[in-house]
C-alpha positions in Angstrom: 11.7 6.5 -23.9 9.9 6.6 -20.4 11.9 4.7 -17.5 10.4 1.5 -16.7 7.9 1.0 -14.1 9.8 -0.6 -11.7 13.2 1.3 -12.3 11.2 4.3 -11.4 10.4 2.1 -7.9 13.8 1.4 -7.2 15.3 4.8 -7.3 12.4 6.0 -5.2 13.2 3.5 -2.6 16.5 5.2 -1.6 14.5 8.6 -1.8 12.3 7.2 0.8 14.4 6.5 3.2 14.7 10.1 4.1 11.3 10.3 4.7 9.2 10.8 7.5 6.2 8.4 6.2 8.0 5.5 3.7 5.0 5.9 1.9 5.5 5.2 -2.2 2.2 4.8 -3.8 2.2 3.5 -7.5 -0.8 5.0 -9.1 -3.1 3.7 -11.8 -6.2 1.5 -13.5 -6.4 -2.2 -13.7 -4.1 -3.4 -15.8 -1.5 -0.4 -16.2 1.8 -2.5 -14.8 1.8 -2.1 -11.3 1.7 -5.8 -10.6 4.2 -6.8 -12.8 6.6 -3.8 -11.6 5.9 -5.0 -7.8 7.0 -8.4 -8.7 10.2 -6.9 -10.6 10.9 -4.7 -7.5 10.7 -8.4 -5.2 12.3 -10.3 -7.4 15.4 -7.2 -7.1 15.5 -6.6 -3.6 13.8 -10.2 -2.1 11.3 -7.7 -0.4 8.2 -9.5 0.5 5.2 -9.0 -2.3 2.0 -9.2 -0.4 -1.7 -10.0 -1.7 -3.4 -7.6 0.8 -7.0 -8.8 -0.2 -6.2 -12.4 0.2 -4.0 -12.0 3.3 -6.5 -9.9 5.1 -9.8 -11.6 3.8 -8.1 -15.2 5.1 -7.1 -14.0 8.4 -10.5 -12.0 9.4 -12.9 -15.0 8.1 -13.7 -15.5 11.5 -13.9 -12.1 12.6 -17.4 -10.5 13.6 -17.2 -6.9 12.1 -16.4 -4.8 14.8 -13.6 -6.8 15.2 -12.3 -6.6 12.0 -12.5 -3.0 12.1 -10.5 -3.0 15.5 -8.0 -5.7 14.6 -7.2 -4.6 11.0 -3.9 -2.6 11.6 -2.9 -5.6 13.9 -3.0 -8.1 11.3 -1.7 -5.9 8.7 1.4 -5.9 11.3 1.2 -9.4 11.4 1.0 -10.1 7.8 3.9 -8.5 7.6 6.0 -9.5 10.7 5.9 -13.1 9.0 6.4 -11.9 5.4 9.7 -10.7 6.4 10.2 -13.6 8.5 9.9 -11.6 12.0 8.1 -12.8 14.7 4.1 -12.8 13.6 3.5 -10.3 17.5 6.6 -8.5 16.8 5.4 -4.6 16.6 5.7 -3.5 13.1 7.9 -0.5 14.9 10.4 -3.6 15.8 10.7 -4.3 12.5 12.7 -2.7 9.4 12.8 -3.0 6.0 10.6 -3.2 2.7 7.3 -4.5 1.9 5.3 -4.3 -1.3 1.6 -4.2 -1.4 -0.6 -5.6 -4.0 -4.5 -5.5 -4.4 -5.3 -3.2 -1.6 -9.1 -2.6 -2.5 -10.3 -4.5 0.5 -8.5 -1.5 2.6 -11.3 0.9 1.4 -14.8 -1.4 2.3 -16.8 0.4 4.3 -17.5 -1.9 6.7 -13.8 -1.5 8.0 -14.4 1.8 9.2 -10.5 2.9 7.7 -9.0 5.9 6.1 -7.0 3.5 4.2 -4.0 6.3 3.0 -3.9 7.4 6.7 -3.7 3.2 7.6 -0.7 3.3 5.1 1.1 6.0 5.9 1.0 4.7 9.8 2.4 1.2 8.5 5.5 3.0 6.3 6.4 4.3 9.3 9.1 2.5 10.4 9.2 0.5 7.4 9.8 1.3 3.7 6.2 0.4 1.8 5.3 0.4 -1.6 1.6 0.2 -2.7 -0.2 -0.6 -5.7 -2.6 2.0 -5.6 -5.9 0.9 -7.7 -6.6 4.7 -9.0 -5.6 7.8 -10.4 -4.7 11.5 -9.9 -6.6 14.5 -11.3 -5.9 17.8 -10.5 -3.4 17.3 -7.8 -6.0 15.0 -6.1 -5.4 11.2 -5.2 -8.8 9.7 -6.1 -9.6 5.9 -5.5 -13.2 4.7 -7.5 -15.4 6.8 -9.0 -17.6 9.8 -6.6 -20.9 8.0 -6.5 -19.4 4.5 -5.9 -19.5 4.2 -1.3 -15.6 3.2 -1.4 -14.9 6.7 -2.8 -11.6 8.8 -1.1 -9.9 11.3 -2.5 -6.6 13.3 -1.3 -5.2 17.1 -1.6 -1.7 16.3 -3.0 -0.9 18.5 0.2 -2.5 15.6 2.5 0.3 13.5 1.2 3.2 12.4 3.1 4.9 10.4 0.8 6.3 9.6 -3.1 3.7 9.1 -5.9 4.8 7.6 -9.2 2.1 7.5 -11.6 1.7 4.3 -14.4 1.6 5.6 -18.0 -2.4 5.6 -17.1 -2.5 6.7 -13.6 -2.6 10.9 -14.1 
């Protein structure tokens, strides 16, 4: 019997910890458990789960483009910060411990001008992260949406500096 989803997250927590980028990225579709292991994994370790899409979309309303494009790593600090119940300007290099990241999509819009894997791996840098990532992996390739669709990424295995665990679905 396959270890569960979120068993699979915990142990790779501790494993992350020796790492240079704190990145864990939980790989697969809609629908393949990443959600409901996330909210395991908080409900565990009282590590904040974030909504990235409604968190971000909220806070940059107001923003003209450019600016969202400018401030996005900012707010995804501060997001944070007051998640964990640091101070909302606090660095996210001044703070420590885990966050979990849910519905990331709005990461990859175009308009945002973001490499949203290198964004990522920059934010577990000082802080253990674990992302619901809304994909899959083919041929040792991270691949987010299909090729013709303009959010399209995909990432050499090599490229990645951090733990993937892959849903039942997600390889």
């Amino acid at each position: 019997m396959a270890e569960p989803l979120a068993d699979q997250v915990l142990r790779k927590i501790d494993e992350a910890r020796e790492l240079y980028h704190r990145l864990i990225l939980m790989v697969g579709p809609a629908g393949s458990g990443k959600t409901t292991a996330l909210q395991e994994v908080s409900a565990f370790t009282s590590a904040p789960l974030i909504n990235v899409n409604l968190e971000l979309s909220c806070r940059m309303l107001d923003l003209t483009e450019r600016k969202r494009a400018l401030q996005l790593r900012r707010i995804l600090d501060e997001i944070a910060g007051a998640a964990t119940g640091d101070l909302p300007t606090a660095p996210i290099a001044a703070q420590a411990g885990l966050v979990l990241l849910d519905n990331i999509e709005i990461l990859f819009d175009v308009h945002l001008k973001q490499d949203p894997l290198r964004l990522l791996q920059g934010f577990s840098r000082n802080k253990t992260v674990v992302v619901a990532w809304p994909g899959r992996v083919l041929n040792e390739t991270l691949i987010y949406a299909e090729p013709d669709h303009p959010e399209y990424r995909r990432y050499l295995r090599e490229d990645l500096a951090g733990i993937i665990i892959l849903t039942p679905e997600g390889g």
